[in-house]
RODO-2510 file (C-alpha; in nm, 4 decimals, decimal comma):
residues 474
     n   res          X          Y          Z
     1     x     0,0000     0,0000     0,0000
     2     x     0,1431     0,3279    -0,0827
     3     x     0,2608     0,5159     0,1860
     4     x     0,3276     0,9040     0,1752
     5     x     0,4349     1,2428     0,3424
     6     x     0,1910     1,4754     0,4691
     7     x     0,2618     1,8332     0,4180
     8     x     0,1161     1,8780     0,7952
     9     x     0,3558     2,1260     0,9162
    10     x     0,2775     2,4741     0,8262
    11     x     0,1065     2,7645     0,9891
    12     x    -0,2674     2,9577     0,9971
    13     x    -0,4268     2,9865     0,7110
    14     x    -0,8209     2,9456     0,7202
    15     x    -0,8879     3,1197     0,4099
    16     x    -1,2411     3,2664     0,3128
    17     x    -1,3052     2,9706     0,1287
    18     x    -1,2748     2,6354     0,3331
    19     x    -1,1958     2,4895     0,0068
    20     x    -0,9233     2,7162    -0,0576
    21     x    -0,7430     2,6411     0,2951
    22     x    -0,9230     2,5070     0,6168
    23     x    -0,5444     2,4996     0,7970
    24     x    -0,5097     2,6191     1,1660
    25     x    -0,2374     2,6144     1,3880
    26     x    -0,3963     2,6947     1,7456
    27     x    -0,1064     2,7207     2,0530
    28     x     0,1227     2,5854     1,8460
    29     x     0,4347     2,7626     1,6244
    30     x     0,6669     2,6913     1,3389
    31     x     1,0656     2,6421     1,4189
    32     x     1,2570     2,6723     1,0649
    33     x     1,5617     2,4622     0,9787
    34     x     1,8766     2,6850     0,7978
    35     x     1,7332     2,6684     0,4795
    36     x     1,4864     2,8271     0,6143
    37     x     1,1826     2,5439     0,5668
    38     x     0,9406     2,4664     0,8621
    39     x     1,1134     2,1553     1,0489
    40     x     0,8724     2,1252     1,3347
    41     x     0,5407     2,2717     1,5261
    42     x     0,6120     2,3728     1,8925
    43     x     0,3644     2,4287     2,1393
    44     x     0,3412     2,7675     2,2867
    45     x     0,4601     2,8345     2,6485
    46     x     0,2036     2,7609     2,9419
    47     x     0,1814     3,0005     3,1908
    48     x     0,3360     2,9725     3,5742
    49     x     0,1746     3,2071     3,8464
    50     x     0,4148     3,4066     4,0158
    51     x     0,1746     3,6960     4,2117
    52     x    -0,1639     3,8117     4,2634
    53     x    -0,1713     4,1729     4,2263
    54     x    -0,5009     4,3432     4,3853
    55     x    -0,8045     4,2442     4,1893
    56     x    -0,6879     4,3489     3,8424
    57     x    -0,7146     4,3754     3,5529
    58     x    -0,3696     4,3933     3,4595
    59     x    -0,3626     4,7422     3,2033
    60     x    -0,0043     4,8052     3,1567
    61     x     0,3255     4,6504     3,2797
    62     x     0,7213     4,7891     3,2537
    63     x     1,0547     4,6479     3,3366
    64     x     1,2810     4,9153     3,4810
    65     x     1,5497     5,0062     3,7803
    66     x     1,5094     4,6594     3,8754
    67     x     1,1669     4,5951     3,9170
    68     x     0,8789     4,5261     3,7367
    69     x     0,5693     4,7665     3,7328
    70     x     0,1969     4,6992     3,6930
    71     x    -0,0991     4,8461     3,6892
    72     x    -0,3543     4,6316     3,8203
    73     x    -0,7284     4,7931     3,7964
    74     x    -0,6300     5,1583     3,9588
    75     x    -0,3546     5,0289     4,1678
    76     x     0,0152     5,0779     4,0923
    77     x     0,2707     4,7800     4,2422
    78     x     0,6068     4,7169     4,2383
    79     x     0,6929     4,3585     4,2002
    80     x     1,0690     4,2539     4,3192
    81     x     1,2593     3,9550     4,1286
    82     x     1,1557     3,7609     4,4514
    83     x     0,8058     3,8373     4,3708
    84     x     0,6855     4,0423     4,6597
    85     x     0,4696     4,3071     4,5485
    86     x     0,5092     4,6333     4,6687
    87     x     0,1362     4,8598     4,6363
    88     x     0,3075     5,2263     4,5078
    89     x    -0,0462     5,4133     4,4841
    90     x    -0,3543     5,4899     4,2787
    91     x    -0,4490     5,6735     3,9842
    92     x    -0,7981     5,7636     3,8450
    93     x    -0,9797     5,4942     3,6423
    94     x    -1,0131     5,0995     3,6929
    95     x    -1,0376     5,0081     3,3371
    96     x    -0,8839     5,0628     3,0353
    97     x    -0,6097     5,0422     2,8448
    98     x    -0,3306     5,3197     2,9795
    99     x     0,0335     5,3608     2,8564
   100     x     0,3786     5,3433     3,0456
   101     x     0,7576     5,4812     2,9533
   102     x     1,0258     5,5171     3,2157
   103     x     1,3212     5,7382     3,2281
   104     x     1,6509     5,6430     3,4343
   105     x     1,3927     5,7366     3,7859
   106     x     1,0530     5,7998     3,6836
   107     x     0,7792     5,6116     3,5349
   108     x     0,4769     5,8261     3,3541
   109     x     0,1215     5,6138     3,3306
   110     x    -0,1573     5,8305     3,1061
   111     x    -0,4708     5,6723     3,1072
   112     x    -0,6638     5,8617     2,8705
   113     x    -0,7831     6,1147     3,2103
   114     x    -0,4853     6,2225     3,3544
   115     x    -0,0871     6,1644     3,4183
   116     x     0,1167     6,0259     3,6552
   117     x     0,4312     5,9597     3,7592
   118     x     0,6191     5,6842     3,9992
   119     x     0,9300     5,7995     4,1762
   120     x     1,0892     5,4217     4,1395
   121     x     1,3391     5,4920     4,4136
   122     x     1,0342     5,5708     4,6501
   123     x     0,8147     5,3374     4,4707
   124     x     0,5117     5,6087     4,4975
   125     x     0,2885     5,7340     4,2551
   126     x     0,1301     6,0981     4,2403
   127     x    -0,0747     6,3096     4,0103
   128     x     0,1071     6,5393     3,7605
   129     x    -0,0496     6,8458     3,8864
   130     x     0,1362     7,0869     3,6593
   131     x    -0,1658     7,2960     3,4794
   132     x     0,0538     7,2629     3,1350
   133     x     0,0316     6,8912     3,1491
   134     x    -0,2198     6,8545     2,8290
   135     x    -0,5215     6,6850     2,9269
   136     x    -0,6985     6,3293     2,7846
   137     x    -0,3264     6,2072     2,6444
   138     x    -0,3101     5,8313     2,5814
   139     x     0,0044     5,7381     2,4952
   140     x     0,3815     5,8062     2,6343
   141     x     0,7113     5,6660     2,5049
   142     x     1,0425     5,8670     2,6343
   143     x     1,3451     5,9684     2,4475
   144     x     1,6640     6,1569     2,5306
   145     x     1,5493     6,2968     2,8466
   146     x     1,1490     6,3810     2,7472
   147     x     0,8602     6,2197     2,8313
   148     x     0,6770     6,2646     2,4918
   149     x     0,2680     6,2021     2,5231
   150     x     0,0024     6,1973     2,2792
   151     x    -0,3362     6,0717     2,1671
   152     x    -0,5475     6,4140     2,2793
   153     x    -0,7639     6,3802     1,9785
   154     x    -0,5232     6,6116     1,7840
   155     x    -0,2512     6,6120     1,5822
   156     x    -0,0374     6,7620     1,8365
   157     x     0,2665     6,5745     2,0704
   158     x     0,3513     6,7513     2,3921
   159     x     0,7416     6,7169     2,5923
   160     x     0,8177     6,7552     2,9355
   161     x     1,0050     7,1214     3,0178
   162     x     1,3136     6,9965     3,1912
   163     x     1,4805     6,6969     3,0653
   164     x     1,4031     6,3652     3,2957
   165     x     1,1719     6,5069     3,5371
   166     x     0,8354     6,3996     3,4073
   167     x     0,6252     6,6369     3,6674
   168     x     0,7530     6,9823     3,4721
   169     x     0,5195     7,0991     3,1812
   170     x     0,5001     7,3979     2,9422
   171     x     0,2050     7,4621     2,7706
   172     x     0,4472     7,5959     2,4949
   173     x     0,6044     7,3029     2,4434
   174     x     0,4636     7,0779     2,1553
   175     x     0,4012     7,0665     1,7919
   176     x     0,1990     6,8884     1,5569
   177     x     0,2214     6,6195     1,3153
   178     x     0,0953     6,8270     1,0499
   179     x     0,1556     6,6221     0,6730
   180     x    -0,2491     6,5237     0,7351
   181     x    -0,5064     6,6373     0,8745
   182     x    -0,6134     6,3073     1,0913
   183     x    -0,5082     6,2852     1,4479
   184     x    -0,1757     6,0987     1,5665
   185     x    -0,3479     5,8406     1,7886
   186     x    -0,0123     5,6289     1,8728
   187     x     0,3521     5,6996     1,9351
   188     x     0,6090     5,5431     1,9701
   189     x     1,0177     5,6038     1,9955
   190     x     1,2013     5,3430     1,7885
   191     x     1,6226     5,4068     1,7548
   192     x     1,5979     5,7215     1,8436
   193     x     1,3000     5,8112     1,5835
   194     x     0,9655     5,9459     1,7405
   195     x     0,7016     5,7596     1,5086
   196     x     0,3646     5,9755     1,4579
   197     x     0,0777     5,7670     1,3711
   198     x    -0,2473     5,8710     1,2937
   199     x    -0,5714     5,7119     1,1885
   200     x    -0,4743     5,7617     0,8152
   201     x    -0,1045     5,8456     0,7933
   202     x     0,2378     5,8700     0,9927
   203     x     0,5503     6,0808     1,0678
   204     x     0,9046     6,0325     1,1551
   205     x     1,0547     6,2930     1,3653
   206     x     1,4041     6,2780     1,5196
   207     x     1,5757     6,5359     1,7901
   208     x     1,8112     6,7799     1,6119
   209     x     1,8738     6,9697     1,9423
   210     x     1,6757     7,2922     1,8632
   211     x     1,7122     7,5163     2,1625
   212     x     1,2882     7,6186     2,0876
   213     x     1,1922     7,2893     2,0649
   214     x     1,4113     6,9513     2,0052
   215     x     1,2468     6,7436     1,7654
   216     x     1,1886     6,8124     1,4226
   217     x     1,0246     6,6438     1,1122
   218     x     1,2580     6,3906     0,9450
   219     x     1,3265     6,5614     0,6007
   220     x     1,0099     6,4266     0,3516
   221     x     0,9493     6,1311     0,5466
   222     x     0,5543     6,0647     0,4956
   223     x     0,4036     5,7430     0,5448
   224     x     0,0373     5,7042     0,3473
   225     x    -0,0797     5,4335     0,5997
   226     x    -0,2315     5,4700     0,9253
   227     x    -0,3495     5,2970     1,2350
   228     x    -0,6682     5,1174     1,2635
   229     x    -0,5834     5,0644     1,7033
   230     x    -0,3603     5,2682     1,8444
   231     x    -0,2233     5,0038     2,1543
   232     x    -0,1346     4,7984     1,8175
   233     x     0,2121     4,9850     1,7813
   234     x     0,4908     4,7887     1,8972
   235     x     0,8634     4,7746     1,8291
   236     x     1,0319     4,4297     1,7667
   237     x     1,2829     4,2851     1,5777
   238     x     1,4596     4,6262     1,4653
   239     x     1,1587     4,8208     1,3355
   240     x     0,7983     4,8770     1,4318
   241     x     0,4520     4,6871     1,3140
   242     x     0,0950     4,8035     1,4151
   243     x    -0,2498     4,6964     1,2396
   244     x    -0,2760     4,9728     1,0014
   245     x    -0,5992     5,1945     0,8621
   246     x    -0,5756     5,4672     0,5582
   247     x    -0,8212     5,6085     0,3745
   248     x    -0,8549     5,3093     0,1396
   249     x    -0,9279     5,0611     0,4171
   250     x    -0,8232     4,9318     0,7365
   251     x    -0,7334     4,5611     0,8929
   252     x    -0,3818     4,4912     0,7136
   253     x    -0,1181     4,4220     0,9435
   254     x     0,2234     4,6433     0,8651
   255     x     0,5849     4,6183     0,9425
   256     x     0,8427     4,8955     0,8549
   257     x     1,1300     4,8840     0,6044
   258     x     1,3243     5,1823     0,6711
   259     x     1,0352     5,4046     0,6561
   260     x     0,8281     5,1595     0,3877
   261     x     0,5325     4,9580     0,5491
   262     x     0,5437     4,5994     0,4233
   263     x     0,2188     4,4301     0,5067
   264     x     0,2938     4,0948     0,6850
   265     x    -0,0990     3,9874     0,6904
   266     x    -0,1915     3,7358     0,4997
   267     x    -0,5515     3,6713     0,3224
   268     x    -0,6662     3,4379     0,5249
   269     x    -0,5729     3,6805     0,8295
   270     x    -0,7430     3,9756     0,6460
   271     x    -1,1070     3,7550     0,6034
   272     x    -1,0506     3,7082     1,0044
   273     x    -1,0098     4,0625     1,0587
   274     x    -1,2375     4,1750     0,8505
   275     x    -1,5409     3,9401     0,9900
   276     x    -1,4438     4,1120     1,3462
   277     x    -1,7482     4,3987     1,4494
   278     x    -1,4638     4,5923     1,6178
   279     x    -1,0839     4,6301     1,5817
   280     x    -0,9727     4,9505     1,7223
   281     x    -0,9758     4,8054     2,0737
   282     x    -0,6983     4,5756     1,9408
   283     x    -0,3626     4,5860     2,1490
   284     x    -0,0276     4,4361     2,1302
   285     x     0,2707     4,3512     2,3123
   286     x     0,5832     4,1617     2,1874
   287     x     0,8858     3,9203     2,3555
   288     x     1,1339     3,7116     2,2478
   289     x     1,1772     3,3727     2,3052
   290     x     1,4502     3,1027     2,2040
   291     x     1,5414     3,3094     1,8695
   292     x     1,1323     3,3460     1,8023
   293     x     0,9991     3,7584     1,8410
   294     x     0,6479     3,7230     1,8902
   295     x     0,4036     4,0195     1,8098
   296     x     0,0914     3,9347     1,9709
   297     x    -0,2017     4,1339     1,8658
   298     x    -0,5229     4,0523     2,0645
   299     x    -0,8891     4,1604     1,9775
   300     x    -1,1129     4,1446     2,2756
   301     x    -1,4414     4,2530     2,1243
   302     x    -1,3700     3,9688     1,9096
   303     x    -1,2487     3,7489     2,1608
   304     x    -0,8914     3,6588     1,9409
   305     x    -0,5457     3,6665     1,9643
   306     x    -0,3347     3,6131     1,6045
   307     x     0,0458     3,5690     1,6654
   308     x     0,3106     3,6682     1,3966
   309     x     0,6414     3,5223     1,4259
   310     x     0,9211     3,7005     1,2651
   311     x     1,1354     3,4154     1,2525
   312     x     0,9136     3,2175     1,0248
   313     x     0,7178     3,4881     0,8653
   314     x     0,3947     3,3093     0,9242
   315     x     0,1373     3,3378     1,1516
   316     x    -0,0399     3,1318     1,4624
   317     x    -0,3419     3,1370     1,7258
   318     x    -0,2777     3,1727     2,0594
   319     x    -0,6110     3,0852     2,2792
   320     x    -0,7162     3,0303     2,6426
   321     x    -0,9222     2,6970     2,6763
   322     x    -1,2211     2,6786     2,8966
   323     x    -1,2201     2,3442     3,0426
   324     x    -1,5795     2,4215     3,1406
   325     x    -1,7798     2,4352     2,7851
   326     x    -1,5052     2,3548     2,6120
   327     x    -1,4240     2,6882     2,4244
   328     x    -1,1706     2,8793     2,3008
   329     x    -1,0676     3,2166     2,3595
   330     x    -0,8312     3,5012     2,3618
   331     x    -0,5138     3,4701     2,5239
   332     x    -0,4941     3,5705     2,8643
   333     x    -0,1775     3,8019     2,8816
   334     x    -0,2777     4,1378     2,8476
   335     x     0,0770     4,2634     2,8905
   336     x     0,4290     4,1817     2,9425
   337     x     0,7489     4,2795     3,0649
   338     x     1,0987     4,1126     3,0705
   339     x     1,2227     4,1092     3,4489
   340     x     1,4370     3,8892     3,6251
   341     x     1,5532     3,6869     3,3102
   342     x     1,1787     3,6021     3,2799
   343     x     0,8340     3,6717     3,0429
   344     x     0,5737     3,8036     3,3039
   345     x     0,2380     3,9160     3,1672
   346     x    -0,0714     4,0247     3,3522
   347     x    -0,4040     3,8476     3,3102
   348     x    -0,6717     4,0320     3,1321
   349     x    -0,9586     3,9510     3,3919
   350     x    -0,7930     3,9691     3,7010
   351     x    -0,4740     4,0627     3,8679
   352     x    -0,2510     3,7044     3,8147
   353     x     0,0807     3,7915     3,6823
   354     x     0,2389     3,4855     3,5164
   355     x     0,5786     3,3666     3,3766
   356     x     0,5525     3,2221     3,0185
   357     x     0,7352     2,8996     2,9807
   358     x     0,8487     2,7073     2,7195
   359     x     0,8233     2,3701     2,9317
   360     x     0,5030     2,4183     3,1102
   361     x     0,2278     2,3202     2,9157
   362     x    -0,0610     2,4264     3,1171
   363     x    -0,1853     2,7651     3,2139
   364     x    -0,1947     2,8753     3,5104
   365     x    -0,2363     2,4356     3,6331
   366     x    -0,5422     2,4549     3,3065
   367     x    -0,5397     2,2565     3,0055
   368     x    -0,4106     2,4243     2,7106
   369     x    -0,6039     2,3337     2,4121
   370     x    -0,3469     2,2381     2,0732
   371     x    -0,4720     2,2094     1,7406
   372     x    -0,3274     2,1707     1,3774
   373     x    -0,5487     2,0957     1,0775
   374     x    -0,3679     2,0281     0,7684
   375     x    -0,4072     2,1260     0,3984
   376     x    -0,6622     1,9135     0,2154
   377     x    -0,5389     1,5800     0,0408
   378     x    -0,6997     1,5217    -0,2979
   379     x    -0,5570     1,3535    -0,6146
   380     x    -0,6980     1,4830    -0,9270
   381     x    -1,0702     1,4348    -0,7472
   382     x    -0,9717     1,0541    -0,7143
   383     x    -1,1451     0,8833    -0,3887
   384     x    -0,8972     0,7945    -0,1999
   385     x    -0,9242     0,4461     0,0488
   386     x    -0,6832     0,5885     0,3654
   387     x    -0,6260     0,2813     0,6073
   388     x    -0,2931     0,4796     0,8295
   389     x    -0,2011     0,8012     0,9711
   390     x     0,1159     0,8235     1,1159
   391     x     0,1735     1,1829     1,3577
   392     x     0,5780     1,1955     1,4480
   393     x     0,6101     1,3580     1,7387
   394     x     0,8098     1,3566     2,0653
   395     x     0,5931     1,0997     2,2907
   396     x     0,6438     0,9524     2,6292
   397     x     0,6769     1,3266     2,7681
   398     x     0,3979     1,3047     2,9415
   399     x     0,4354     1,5188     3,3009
   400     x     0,2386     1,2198     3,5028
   401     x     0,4000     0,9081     3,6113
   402     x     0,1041     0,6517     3,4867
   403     x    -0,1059     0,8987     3,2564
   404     x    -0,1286     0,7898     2,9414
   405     x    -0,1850     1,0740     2,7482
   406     x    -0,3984     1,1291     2,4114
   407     x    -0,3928     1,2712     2,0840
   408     x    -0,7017     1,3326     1,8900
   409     x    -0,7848     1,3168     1,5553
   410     x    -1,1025     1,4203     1,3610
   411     x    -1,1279     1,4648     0,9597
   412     x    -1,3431     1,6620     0,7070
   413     x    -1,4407     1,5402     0,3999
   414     x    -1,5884     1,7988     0,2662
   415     x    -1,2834     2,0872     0,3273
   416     x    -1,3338     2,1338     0,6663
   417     x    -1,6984     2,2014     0,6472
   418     x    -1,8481     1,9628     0,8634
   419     x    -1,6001     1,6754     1,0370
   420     x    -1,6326     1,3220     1,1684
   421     x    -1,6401     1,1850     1,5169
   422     x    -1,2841     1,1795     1,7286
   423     x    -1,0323     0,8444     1,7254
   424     x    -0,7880     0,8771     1,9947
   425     x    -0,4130     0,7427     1,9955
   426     x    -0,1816     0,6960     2,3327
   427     x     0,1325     0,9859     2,2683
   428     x     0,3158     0,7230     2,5364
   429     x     0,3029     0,7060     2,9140
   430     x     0,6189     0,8887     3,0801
   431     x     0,9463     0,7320     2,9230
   432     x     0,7527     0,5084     2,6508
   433     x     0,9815     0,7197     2,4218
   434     x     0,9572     0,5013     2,1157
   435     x     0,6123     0,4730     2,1426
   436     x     0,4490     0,6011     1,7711
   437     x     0,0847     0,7970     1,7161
   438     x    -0,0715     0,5678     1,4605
   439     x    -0,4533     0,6010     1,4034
   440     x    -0,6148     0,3209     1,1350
   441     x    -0,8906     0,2566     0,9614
   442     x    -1,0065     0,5994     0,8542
   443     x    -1,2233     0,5726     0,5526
   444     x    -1,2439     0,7345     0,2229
   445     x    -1,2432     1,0596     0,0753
   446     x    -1,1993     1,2614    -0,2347
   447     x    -1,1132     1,5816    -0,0432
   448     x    -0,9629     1,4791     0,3074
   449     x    -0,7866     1,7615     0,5893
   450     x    -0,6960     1,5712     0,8885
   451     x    -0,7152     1,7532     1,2033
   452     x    -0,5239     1,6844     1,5632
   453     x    -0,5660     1,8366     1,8971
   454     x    -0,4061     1,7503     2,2538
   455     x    -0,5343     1,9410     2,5932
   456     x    -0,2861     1,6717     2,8349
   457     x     0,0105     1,8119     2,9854
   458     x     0,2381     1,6942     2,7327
   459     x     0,5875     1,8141     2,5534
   460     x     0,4316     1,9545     2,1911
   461     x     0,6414     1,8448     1,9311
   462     x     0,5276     1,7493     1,5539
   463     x     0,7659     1,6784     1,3059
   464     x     0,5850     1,5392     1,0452
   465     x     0,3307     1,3242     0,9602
   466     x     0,2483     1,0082     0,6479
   467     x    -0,0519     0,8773     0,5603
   468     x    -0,1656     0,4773     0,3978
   469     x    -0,3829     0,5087     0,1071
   470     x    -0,4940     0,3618    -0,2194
   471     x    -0,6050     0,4952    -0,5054
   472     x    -0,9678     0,4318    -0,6175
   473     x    -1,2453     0,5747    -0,9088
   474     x    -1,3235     0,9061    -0,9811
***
């Protein structure tokens, strides 16, 4: 009987048309050899609790002087590479979305009401009281001495007076992004460029020393794309990406090239965006793990979080599980900060910070839901008779002395339209390392996709995959 490679490794790609692509890759990434082809799926870290801070949500988080800083609901801690929290103080609203940047002693919070700063040597928080300080700013980022805040609902950017001491305003001190009309919603300071974005179109300025005012427009730098979410800016891997809006449309995702956007979105992530009621509540945050930088862009209206790994160039789900009904649903992070040679995030929903790790593979002591569904198989609309499917993968991981973990597989025969009952296969009770996920007997099909999933604590591992068949009519 003719026996065959899969092409089962590969990454998200549910395309508007099932028949087109019905591929997912749900808490699980791809790792490329040198030539740069996909060699294996990984699973995606679980999460390890390492505080409780108040009663949340985590809004905002920074790593700096040492410590790690959260905002949890309207409470401001300090949380020490032993973990003990430290409560610093309050600041106005509970909810929210609000924006850190820290100098070489002070951290700024605006939270879309009012500003803030934390002394970090006293670990306290107080109001900026200074009348200049411009009112309903969202967003901070800091460069050569200036706090530098937008996000009023103008096109205007406002600096501190005197460098590094984030409580001194003038009212005289801004300017304005002025090479559109929209308003710069997001900022963010990348190399030692301020980036300008607004809901249409974005600026490059850089600090030329000007006694009047420091920064200045980067010669004819004018970027024709905008932002569609303004918490979607983030720097990584040398340059900046954000899920952009213009005037033409809004939904593709964008990385810079110099000053070039190059969209990184693919179709099939487009059609998922684009089915979403809501997108400007969209945020991001980004990290590096093991050689992998992560952007992870979450949409909470639309209960999602999409993954883009820069280096693979593709794209993944990350989800929470509910063991209760069974669903999936964004990830929980809402945040993160490197500290203490770690990945801490905040939960979204309360005020758990976690470590992400690459060997857990629960969150938070839950199951964590994997799934991979691979392109459909059809040979020239021949019905093909499949009697094996082979899954290699690392087994006999399991964490459980005497579990005997499972891997389940369901198929679609009509392109992932509708799919069969599950089969289950042993991945190998702890140190059955030889053992080999083999599921038989699995019907016919002229247009097969083969779908597995794991929620037991297991190592995640897929290498590739073969498949038993013969050939039969038309």
């Amino acid at each position: 009987m003719p026996r065959t490679k899969l092409p089962f490794i590969g990454a998200a790609y549910r395309s508007r048309s099932l028949n087109v692509s019905a591929q997912r890759s749900v808490n699980c990434y791809l790792e490329a050899g040198k030539d740069g082809a996909p060699v294996a799926l990984y699973g995606t870290p679980g999460s390890i609790l390492k505080a409780t801070l108040g009663s949340g949500p985590i809004r905002s988080s920074i790593a700096s002087g040492g410590h790690a800083w959260f905002v949890s609901g309207n409470e401001v801690y300090r949380l020490s590479s032993s973990y003990v929290s430290t409560l610093c103080g309050t600041i106005g609203t509970s909810s929210g979305p609000v924006s850190m940047s820290a100098n070489d002693t002070q951290i700024i919070i605006v939270d879309g009401s009012a500003g803030y700063i934390i002394d970090m040597a006293l670990a306290t928080v107080a109001q900026i009281i200074d009348p200049d300080f411009p009112n309903g700013v969202t967003q901070a980022t800091y460069q050569d001495g200036f706090f530098i805040v937008a996000g009023n609902s103008s096109g205007q950017f406002f600096i501190n007076e005197t460098p590094n001491n984030g409580t001194s305003w003038n009212g005289l001190d801004f300017a304005s992004a002025e090479g559109s009309p929209d308003n710069t919603i997001s900022i963010i300071s990348d190399h030692r460029e301020l980036w300008l974005i607004g809901s249409d179109s974005a600026e490059v300025w850089v600090n030329t020393g000007n006694a009047d005012f420091p920064f200045e427009r980067s010669g004819n730098v004018f970027i024709e794309h905008g932002c569609a979410a303004p918490f979607s800016l983030e720097k990584m891997d040398s340059t900046v990406f954000w899920l952009g809006s213009d005037s033409r449309g809004s939904g593709t995702v964008w990385r810079a090239n110099g000053y070039s956007p190059v969209r990184i979105g693919t179709h099939a992530l487009e059609y998922a965006i684009g089915q979403m009621s809501r997108i400007d509540d969209a945020f991001s945050f980004a990290y590096v793990q093991e050689g992998h930088s992560f952007y992870c862009l979450t949409f909470p209206t639309a209960n999602q979080t999409w993954v883009f790994d820069a280096a693979s160039n593709e794209w993944h789900e990350r989800a929470w599980f509910n063991p209760a009904n069974g669903s999936l649903n964004r990830w929980r992070p809402s945040c993160h900060a490197f500290a203490f040679g770690v990945h801490l995030v905040g939960d979204f929903e309360n005020g758990n910070i976690y470590a992400l790790d690459l060997n857990t593979n629960t969150d938070n002591g839950q199951p964590i839901k994997r799934i991979r569904s691979a392109l459909v198989l059809n040979r020239d609309q021949f019905r093909q008779f499949y009697s094996m499917l082979q899954v290699v993968m690392e087994t006999g991981v399991g964490s459980e002395t005497g579990s005997d973990p499972q891997l389940v597989l369901r198929y679609s025969d009509d392109y992932g339209h509708t799919w069969s009952n599950e089969k289950t296969c042993s991945l190998g009770k702890v140190g059955e390392y030889s053992k080999r996920a083999i599921f038989r007997r699995l019907g016919s099909a002229y247009n097969r996709v083969f779908e597995i999933s794991t929620t037991d604590d297991v190592r995640f591992a897929i290498t590739s995959a073969f498949i038993e068949f013969e050939n039969g009519n038309a």
